[in-house]
C-alpha positions, 0 to 999 in steps of 0.5 A: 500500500502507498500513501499520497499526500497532496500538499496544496498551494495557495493562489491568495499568498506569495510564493515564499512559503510554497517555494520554502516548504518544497525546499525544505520536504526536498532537503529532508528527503535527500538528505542535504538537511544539516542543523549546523551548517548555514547553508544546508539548515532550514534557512539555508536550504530556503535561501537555496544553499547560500550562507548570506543570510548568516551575516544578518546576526552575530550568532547561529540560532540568535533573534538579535540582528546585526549592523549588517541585519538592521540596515537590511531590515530598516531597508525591507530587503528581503532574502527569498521573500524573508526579511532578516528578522523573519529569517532568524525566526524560522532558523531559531525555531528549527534549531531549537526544534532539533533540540539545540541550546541556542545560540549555536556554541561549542560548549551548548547543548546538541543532539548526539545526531543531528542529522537523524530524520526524527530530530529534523523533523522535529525541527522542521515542525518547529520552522513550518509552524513559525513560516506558517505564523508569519503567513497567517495561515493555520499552522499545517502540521497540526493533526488535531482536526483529524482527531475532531469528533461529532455526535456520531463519528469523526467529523474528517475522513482520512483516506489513503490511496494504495 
């Protein structure tokens, strides 16, 4: 039995967030996700492997930006349609949903294998509910719809095609 999943667009909201997410569910499942590396993190994948936006803050999992961070940000220059501080949001909340102890040192806490898929995935959960924040849309890795009940059943169906 195969399972499909459809993960839909929306023609109301700007390409970001589908460009972001269809990086982030490639990274995952090739393998090119890594917490600590600013060009195969969440941000990094999203930023298409490119480590630019690591300048925008003087540390790796930090809010506070930089010289460099405020300027662009006061501007409203945006990095894949992200502006700096929205940038940080979304690597702060993968990396802690990854079980990191931020801002990123050597003598932090990290998990014993940070490219394990359940620890990435816990982090990607993080990072899709932040992008989904700044979106302002219901987070999609919320499941509890599918738990809601009426009088007489579900109140969902769930269906799978093999």
């Amino acid at each position: 039995m195969s399972y499909q999943l459809t993960l839909h667009t929306y023609n109301n909201m700007s390409n970001r967030f589908n460009d972001a997410i269809s990086k982030l569910y490639d990274a995952f499942h090739n393998g090119t996700l890594h917490p600590e590396c600013a060009c195969h993190c969440a941000v990094g994948n999203i930023c298409d492997n490119n480590d630019a936006w690591k300048h925008l803050s003087d540390d790796h999992g930090s809010l506070q930006l930089n010289y460099v961070g405020i300027v662009n940000e006061k501007f409203g220059k945006r990095l894949y349609g992200y502006l700096p501080s929205e940038l940080l949001k979304i690597e702060q909340a993968f990396l802690q949903g990854c079980g990191y102890q931020l801002p990123l040192k050597h003598n932090h806490f990290k998990p014993a294998n940070p490219q394990d898929k359940s620890v990435q995935f816990e982090g990607l959960c993080a990072a899709i509910t932040v992008l989904c924040k700044l979106e302002g849309i219901d987070d999609i890795t919320n499941y509890s719809k599918l738990f809601e009940t009426e009088v007489d059943g579900p109140k969902y169906s769930l269906e799978f095609t093999s």
